[in-house]
N, CA, C and O of each residue as an XYZ file, in Angstrom:
320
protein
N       0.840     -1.188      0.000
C       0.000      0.000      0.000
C       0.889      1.257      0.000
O       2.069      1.213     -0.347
N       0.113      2.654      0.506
C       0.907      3.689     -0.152
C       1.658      3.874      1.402
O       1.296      3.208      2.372
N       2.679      4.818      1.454
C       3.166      5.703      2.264
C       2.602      7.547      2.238
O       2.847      8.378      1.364
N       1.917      7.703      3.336
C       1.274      8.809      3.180
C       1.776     10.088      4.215
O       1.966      9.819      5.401
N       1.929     11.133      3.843
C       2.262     12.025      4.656
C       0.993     12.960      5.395
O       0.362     13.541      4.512
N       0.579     13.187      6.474
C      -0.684     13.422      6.738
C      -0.003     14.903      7.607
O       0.508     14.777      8.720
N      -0.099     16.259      6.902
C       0.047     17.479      7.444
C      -0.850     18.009      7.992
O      -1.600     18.638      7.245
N      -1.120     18.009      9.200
C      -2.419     18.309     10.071
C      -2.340     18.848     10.898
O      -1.859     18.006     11.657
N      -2.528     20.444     11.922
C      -1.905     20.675     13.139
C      -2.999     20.544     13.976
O      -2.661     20.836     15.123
N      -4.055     20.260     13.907
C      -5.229     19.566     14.597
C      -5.856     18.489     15.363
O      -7.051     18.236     15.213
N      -5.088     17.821     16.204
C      -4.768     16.491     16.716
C      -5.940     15.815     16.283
O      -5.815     14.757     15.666
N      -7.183     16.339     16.553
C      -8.611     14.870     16.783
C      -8.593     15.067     15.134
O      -9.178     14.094     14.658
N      -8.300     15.650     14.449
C      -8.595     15.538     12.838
C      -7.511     14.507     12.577
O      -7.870     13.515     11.942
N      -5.907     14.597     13.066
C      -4.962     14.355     12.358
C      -5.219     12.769     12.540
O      -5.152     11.924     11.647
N      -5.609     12.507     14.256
C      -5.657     11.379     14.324
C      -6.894     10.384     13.790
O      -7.116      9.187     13.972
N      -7.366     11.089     13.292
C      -9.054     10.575     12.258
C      -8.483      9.976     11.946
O      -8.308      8.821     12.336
N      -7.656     10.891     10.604
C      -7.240     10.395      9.133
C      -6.186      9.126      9.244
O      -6.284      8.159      8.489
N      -4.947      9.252     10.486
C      -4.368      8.873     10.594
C      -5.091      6.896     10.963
O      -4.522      5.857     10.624
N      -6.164      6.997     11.568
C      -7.231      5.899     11.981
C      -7.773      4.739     10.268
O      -7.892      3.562      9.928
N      -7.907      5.987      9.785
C      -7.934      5.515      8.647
C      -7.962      5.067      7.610
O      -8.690      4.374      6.900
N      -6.826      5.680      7.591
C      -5.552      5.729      6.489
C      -4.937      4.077      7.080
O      -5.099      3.079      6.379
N      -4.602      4.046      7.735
C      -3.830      3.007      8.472
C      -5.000      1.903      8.381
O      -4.394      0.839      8.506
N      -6.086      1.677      8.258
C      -7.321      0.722      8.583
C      -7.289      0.408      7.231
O      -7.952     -0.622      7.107
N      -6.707      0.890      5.774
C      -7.075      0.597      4.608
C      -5.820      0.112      3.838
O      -5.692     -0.059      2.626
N      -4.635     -0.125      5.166
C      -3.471     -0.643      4.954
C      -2.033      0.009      4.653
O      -0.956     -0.586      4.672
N      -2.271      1.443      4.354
C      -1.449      2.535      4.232
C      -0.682      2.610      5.557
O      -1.144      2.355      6.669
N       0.756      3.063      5.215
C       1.690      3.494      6.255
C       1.902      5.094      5.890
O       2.329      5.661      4.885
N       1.288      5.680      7.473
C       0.970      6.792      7.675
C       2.132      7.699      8.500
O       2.614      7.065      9.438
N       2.635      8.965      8.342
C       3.159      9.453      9.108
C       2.329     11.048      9.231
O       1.649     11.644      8.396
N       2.746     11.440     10.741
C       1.598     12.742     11.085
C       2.641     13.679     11.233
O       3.707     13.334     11.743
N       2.408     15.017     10.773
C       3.229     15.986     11.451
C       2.116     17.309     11.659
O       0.936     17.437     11.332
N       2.981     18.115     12.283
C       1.771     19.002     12.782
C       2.145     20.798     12.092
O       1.544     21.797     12.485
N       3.000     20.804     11.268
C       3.289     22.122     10.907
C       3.778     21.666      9.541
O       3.847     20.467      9.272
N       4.264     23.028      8.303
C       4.841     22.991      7.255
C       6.117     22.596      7.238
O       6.621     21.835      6.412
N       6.755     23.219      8.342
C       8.485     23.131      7.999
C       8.962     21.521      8.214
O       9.895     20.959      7.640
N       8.056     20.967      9.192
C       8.193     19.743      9.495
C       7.988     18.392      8.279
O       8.320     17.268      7.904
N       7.394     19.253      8.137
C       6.428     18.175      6.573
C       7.671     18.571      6.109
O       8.636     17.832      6.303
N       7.815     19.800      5.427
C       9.272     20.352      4.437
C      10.291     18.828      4.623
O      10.331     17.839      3.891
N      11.099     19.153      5.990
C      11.761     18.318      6.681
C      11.807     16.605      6.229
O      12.712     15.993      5.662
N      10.316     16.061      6.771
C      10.084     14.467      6.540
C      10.114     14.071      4.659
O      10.681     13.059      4.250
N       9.431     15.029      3.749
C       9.479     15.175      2.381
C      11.061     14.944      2.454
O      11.353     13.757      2.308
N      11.891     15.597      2.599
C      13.139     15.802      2.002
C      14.124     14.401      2.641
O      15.255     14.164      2.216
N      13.549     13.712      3.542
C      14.359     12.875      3.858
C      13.848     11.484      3.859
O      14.613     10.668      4.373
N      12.808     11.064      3.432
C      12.010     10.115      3.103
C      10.991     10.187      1.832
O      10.708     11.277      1.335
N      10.549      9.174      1.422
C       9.809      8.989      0.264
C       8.316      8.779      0.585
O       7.853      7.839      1.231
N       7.693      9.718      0.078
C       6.101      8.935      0.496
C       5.458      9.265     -0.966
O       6.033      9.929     -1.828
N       4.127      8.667     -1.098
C       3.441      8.277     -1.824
C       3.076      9.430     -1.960
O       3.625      9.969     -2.921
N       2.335     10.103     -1.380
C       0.627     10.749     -1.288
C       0.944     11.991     -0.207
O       1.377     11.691      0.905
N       0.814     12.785     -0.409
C       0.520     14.003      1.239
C      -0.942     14.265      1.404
O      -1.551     14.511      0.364
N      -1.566     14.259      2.444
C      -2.756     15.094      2.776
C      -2.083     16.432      3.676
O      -1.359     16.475      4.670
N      -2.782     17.612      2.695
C      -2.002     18.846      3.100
C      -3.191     19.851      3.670
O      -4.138     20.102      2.923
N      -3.147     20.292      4.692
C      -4.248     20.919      5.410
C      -3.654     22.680      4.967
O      -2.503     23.116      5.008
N      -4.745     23.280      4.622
C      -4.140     24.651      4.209
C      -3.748     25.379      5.335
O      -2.553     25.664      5.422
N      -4.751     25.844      6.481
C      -4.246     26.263      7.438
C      -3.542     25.303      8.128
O      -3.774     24.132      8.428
N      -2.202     26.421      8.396
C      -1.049     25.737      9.340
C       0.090     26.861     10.078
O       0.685     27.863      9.681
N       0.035     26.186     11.207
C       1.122     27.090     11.941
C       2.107     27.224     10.947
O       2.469     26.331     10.181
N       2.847     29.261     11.025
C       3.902     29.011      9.954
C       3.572     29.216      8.495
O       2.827     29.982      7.885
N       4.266     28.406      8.219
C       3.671     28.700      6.461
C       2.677     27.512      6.018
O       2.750     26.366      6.464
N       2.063     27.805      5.402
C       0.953     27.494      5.199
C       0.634     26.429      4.048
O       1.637     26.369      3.337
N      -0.221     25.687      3.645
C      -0.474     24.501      2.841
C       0.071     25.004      0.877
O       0.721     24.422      0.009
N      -0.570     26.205      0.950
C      -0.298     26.302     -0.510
C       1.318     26.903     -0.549
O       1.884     26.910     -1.642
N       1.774     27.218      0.213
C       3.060     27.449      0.449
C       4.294     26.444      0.436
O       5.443     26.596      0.022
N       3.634     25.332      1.051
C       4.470     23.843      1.472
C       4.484     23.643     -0.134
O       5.552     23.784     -0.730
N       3.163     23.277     -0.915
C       2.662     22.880     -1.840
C       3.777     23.257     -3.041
O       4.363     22.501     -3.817
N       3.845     24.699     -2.897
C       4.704     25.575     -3.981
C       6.227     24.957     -3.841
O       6.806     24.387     -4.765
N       6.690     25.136     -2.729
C       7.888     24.581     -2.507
C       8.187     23.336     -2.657
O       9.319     22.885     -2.835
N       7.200     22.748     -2.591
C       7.254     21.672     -3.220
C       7.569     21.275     -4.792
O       8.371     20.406     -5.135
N       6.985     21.873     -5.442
C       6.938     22.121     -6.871
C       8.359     22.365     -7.261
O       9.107     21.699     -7.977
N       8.647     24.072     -6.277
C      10.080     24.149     -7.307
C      11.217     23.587     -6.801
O      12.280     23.912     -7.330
N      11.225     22.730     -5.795
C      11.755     21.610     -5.721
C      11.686     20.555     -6.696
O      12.347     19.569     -6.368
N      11.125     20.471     -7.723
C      11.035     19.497     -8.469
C      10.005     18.065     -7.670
O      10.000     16.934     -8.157
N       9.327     18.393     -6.590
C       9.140     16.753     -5.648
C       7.339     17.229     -6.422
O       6.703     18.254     -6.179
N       6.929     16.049     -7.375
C       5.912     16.276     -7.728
C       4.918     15.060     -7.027
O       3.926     14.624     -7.611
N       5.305     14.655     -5.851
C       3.923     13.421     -4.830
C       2.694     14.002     -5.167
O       2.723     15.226     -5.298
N       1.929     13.600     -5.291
C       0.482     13.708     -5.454
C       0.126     14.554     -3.960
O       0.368     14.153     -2.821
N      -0.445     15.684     -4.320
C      -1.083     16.585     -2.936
C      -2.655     16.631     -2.892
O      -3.298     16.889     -3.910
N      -3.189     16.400     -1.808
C      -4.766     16.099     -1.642
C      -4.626     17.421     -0.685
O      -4.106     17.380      0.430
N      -4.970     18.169     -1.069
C      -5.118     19.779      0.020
C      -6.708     19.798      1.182
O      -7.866     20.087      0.880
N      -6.374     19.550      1.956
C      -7.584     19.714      2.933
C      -7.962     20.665      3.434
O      -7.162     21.091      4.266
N      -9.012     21.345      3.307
C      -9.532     22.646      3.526
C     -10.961     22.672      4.346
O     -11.511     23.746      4.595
């Protein structure tokens, strides 16, 4: 199954998805801000991000962008 990055700074949401995600066989990791996500992206491989727009810091379409001109094109599911 996939490896998913779940950007959420919302605990009872993060841990929904994280409930899940994980129940449908996916290996899930949670973080709770952008720079952190930045961080786990750059040093591991995942499948999929669920990217929450509001976020402590910089923010979902921000992560998103940097993402881009980084060249890291993972599939982004933006949660709003």
């Amino acid at each position: 199954m996939a490896r998913i990055l779940v950007v959420e700074d919302e605990s009872n949401l993060a841990q929904g998805l994280l409930f899940n995600l994980q129940a449908e066989g996916h290996t899930v990791s949670v973080v709770p801000d952008g720079e952190t996500a930045l961080e786990s992206l750059q040093n591991d491989r995942f499948d999929a991000v669920v990217l929450d727009v509001m976020l402590p810091g910089r923010d979902g379409f921000e992560i998103a962008s940097t993402l881009r001109a980084q060249d890291n094109y993972v599939p982004i599911l933006m949660l709003t």
